[in-house]
C-alpha positions in Angstrom: 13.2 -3.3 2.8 9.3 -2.8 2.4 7.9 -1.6 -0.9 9.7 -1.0 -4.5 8.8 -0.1 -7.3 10.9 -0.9 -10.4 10.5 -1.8 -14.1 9.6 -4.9 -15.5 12.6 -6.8 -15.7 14.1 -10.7 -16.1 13.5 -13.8 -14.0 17.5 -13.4 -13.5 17.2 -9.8 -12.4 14.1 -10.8 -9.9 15.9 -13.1 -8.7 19.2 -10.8 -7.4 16.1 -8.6 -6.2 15.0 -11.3 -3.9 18.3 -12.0 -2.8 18.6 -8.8 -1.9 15.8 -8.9 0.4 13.4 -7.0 -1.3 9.6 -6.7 0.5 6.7 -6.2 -1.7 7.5 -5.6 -5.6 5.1 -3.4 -7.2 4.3 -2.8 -11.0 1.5 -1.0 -12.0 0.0 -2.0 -14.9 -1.2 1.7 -16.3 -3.9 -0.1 -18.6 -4.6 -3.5 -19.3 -6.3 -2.6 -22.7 -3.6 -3.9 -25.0 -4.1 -1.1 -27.9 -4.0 1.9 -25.4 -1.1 0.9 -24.0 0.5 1.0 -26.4 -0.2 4.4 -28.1 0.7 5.3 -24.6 4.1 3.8 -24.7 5.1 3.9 -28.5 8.4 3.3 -28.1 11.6 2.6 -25.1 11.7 -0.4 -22.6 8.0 -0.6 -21.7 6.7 -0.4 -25.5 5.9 -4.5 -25.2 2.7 -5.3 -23.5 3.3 -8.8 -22.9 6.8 -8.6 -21.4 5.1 -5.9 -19.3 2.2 -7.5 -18.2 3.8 -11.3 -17.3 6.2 -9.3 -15.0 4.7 -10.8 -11.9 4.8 -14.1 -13.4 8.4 -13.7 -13.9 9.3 -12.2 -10.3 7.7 -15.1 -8.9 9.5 -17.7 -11.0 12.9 -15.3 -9.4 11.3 -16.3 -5.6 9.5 -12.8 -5.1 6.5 -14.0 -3.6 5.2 -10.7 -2.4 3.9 -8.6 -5.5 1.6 -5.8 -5.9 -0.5 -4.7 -8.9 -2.0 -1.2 -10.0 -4.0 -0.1 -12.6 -4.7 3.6 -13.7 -8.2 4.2 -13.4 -9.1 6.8 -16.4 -7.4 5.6 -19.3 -9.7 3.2 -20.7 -13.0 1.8 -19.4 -13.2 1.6 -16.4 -15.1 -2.0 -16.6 -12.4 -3.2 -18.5 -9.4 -2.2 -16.5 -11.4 -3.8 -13.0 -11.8 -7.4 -15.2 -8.4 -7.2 -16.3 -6.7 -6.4 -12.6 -9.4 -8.9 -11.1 -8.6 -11.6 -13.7 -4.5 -10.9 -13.1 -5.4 -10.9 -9.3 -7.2 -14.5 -10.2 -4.2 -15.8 -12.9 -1.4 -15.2 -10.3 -3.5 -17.4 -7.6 -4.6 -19.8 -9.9 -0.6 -20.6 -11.2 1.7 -19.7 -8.7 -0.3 -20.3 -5.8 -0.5 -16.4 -4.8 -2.7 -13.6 -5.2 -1.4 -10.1 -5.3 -0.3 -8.7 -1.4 -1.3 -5.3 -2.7 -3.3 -3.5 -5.0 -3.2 0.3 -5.7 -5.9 2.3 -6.7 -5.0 5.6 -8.6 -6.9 7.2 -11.2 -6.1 10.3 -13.7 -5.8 13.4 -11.5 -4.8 16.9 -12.5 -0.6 17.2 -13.0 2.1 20.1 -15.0 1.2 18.1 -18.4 -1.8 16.0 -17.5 -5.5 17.5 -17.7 -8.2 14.7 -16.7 -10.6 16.4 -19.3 -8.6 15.2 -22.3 -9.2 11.6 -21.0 -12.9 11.1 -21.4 -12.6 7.8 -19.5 -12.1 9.6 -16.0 -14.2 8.2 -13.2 -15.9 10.1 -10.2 -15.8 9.9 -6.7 -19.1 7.4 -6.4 -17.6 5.4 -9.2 -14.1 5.2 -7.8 -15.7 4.4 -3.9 -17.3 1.5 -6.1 -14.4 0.1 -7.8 -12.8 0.3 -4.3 -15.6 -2.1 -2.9 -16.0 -4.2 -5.5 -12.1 -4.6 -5.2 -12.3 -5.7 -1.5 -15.0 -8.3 -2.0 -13.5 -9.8 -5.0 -9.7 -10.0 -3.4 -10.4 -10.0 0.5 -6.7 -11.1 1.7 -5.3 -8.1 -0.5 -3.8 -4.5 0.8 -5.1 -1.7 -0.8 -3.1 1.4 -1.2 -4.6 4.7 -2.3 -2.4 7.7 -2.7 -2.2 11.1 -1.5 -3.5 12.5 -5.2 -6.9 12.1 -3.6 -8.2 14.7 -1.6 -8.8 13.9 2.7 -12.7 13.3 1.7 -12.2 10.8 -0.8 -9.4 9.1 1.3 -11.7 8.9 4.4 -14.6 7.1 2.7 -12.1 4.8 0.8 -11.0 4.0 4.4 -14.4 2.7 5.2 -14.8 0.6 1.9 -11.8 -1.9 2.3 -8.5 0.6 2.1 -5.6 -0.6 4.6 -2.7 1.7 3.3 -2.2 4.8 2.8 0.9 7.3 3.2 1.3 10.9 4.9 3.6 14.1 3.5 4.4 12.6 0.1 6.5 13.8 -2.3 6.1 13.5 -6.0 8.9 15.4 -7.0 12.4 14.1 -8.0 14.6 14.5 -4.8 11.1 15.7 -2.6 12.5 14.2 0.5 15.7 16.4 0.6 15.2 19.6 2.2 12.1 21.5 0.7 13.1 24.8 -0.4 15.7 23.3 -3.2 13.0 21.2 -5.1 11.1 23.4 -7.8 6.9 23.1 -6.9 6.9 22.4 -10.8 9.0 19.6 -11.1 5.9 17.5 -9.4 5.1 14.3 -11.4 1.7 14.8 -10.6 -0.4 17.2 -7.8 -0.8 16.1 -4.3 -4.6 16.8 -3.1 -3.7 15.7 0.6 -1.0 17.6 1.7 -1.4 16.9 5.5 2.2 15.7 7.4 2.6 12.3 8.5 2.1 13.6 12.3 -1.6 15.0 11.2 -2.5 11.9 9.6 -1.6 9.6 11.9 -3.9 11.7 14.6 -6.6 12.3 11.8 -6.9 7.8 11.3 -6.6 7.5 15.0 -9.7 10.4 15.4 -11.8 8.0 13.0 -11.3 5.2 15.0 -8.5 3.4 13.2 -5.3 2.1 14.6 -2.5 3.6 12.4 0.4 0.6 12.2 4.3 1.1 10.8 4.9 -2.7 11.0 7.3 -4.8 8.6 6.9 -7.4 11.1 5.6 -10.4 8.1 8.5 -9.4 6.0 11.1 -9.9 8.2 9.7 -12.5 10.0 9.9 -14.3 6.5 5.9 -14.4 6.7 4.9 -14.0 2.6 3.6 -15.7 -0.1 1.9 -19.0 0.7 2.8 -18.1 4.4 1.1 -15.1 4.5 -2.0 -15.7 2.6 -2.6 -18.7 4.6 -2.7 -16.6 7.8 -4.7 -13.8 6.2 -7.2 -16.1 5.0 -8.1 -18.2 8.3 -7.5 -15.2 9.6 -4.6 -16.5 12.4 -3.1 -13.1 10.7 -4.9 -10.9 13.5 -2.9 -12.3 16.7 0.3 -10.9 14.8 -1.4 -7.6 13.3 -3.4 -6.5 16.4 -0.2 -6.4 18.9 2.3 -5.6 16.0 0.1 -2.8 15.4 -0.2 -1.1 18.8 3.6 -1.7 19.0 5.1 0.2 16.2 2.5 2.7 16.9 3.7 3.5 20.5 7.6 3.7 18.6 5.8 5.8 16.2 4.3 7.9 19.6 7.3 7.8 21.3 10.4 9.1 18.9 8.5 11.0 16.5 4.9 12.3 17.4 3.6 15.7 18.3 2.2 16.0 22.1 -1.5 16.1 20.9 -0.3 13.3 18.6 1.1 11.5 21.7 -1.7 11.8 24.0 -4.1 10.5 21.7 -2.5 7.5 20.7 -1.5 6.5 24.4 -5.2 6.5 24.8 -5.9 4.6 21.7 -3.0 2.2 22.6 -4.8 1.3 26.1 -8.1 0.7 24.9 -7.2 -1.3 22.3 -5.1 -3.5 24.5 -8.2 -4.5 25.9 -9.2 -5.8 22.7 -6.7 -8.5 22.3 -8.8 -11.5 22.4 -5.3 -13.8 23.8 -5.1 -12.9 27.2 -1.4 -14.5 27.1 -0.6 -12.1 23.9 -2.0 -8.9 25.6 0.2 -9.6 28.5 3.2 -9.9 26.1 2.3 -7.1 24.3 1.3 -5.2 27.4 5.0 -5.6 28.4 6.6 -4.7 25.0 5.0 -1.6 25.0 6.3 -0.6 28.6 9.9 -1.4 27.5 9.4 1.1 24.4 7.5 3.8 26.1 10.1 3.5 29.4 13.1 1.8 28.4 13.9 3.2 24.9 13.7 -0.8 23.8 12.7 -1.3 20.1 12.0 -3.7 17.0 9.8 -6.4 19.5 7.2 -8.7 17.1 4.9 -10.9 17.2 
């Protein structure tokens, strides 16, 4: 498993989740500002701010050591919400040991039942490319998701300010993965701005120099929590990333990718072998990628 997203729950609960083998647990805060959340949740199981906002603490106490935060940029000030995911980022270091593996970025966009002028807290582009700096210098070791409610423009200068994840032909619709025609446009739970497939994505990163990457390599490889941040922090994390990267990306090329798609991320793939600073590990990973491209082997790691 990679990435959930489920309500705050108990330390037993977080614990069967664990056992289960869950990867990154995410819970977005919505707003940190204690009296807006809760006008915004008045009632029902997410009415108590507390409960809500120690989830993490009580995941970790259940053995999740992967979690990652969110805040809503727009419902409050801005200033405020950035101190209080900074300071969670800083509180969940500080006691368990751990900062947050992700953080997510969204902020109010247009929906059915949502119009960003009736929140006179919305933030503009400059603002949000700020936020998303300021971010990355205050939690360097961190993922950063941003989602495909932003338009191509927006996602292409966040990629330049610190953003390391982002997704291709989303859904936000209940049931948006099952075939296309039978899902209602309206029933949307909020607008996608970037409605680009997977395939044009995955060309459009490689086309701006980046090297798209499908690995779960860490996860499986039982390399989170402590483990993880101690890699990503000397930075030992790059002679598992770089290879794992190129990897998943020829699968990627191989079983799923346009021909244009294909072509360019064989190219991509060779020149950034060359960039593997272990000459042992760009043998190795020289290798690997032969046995996918040729011999239909998958699921190699570093």
């Amino acid at each position: 498993m990679h990435q959930h997203n489920i309500a705050a729950t108990t330390v037993e609960n977080y614990k069967k989740l664990h056992d289960a083998g869950i990867g990154t647990y995410i819970l977005f805060q919505e707003t940190y500002h204690k009296k807006s959340y809760e006008a915004l949740h008045p009632t029902g199981p997410k009415h108590n701010y507390a409960y809500h906002t120690e989830a993490m603490d009580r995941a970790m106490e259940g053995g999740i050591d992967d979690v990652g935060l969110g805040v809503l940029f727009g419902l409050e000030l801005y200033r405020y919400e950035l101190a209080g995911l900074l300071m969670h980022a800083e509180h969940l270091e500080a006691v368990h040991g751990v900062g947050p593996h992700t953080i997510s970025v969204p902020r109010i966009q247009p929906a059915d039942d949502i119009d960003p002028e009736d929140f006179d807290n919305g933030i503009d582009d400059d603002t949000f490319a700020k936020l998303i700096a300021i971010i990355r210098i205050a939690v360097p070791y961190t993922g950063m998701i941003i989602s495909t409610r932003e338009s191509a423009e927006v996602r292409k200068k966040a990629l330049r300010l610190g953003i390391s994840q982002i997704s291709g032909g989303s859904r936000t619709s209940v049931g948006g993965y099952v075939e296309e025609e039978k899902v209602e446009e309206n029933s949307a739970q909020f607008d996608v701005s970037d409605r680009r497939t997977l395939d044009e994505v995955v060309r459009w990163l490689m086309e701006l120099g980046y090297i798209p990457s499908f690995c779960t390599a860490c996860y499986r490889e039982g390399r989170t929590g402590d483990r993880f941040m101690a890699l990503c922090k000397s930075g030992q994390i790059q002679n598992c990333c770089h290879p794992n990267a190129l990897m998943t990306l020829e699968e990627y090329l191989v079983d799923y990718a346009s021909p244009e798609t294909r072509a360019i991320g064989e190219k991509v793939i060779a020149e950034q072998l060359n960039n593997i600073p272990k000459e042992k590990v760009r043998q190795i990973a020289e290798k690997y990628i032969e046995e996918i491209k040729n011999n239909g082997k998958r699921d190699f790691r570093f």
